[in-house]
C-alpha positions as CSV (number, residue, x, y, z in Angstrom):
1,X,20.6,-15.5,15.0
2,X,19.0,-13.4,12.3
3,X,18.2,-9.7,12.7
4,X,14.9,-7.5,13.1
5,X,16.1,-6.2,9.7
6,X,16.7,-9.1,7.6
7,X,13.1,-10.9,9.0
8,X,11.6,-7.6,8.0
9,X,13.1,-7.5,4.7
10,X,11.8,-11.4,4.4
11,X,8.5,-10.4,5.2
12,X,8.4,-7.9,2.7
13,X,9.8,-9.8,0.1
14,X,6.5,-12.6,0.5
15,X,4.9,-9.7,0.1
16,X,5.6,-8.2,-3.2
17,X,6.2,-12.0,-4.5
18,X,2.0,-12.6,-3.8
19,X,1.4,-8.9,-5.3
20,X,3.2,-10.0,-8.3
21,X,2.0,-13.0,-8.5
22,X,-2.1,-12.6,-7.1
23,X,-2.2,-9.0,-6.9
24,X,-3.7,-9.2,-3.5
25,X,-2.1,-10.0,0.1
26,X,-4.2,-10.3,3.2
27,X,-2.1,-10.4,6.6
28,X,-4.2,-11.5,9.1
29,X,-5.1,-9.1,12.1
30,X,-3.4,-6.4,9.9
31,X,-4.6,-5.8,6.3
32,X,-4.4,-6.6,2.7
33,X,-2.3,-5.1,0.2
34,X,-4.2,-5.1,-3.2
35,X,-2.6,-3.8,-6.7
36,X,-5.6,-1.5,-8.3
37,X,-4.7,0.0,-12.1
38,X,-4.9,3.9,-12.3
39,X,-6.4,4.7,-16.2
40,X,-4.8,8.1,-17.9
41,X,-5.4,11.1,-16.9
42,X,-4.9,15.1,-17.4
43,X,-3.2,16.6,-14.6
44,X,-2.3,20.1,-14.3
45,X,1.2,21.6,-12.2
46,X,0.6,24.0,-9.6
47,X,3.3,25.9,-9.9
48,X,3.0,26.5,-13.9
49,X,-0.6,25.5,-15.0
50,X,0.6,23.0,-17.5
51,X,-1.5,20.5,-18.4
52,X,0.5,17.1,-18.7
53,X,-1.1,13.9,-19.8
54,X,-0.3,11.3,-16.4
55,X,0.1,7.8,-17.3
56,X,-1.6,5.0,-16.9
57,X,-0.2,2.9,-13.8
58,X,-0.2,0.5,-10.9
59,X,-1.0,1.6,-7.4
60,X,-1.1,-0.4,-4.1
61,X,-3.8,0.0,-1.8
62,X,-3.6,-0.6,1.9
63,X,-6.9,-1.5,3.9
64,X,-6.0,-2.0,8.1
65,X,-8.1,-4.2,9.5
66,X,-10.7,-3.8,12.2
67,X,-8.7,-4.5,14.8
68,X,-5.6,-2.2,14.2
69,X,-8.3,0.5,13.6
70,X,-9.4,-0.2,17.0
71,X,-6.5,-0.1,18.5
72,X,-5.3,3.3,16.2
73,X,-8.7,5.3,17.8
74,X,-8.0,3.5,21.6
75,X,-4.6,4.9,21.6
76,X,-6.0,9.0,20.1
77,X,-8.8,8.3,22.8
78,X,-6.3,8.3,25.1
């Protein structure tokens, strides 16, 4: 028998294989991962106020679906 970890670790491995490949994963009655590029940009650090040039980059998006977002705000409802 196989454990919670390694079908999790499965799962997530189909996922970034269809991100590499499609650059969008829906999971039904969940959400879809989607791979957005992020164009260069000035940033600035808090702490010193030095400006630093931030690279251009990929970033995953998450959007839930409806009906986790139901049942997120039926469970703070509560």
């Amino acid at each position: 028998m196989r454990s919670a970890g390694c079908i999790v670790n499965d799962i997530i491995d189909i996922i970034v294989d269809g991100l590499k490949t499609n650059g969008y994963v829906k999971i039904h009655n969940f959400g879809s991962f989607k791979v957005t590029r992020k164009k260069s940009r000035i940033g600035r650090n808090p702490k010193t106020l030095e400006t630093v040039m931030i690279s251009e980059r990929n970033v995953l998006k998450f959007k839930p679906s409806k009906s986790i977002l139901e049942y997120i705000n039926k469970i703070n409802d509560n």
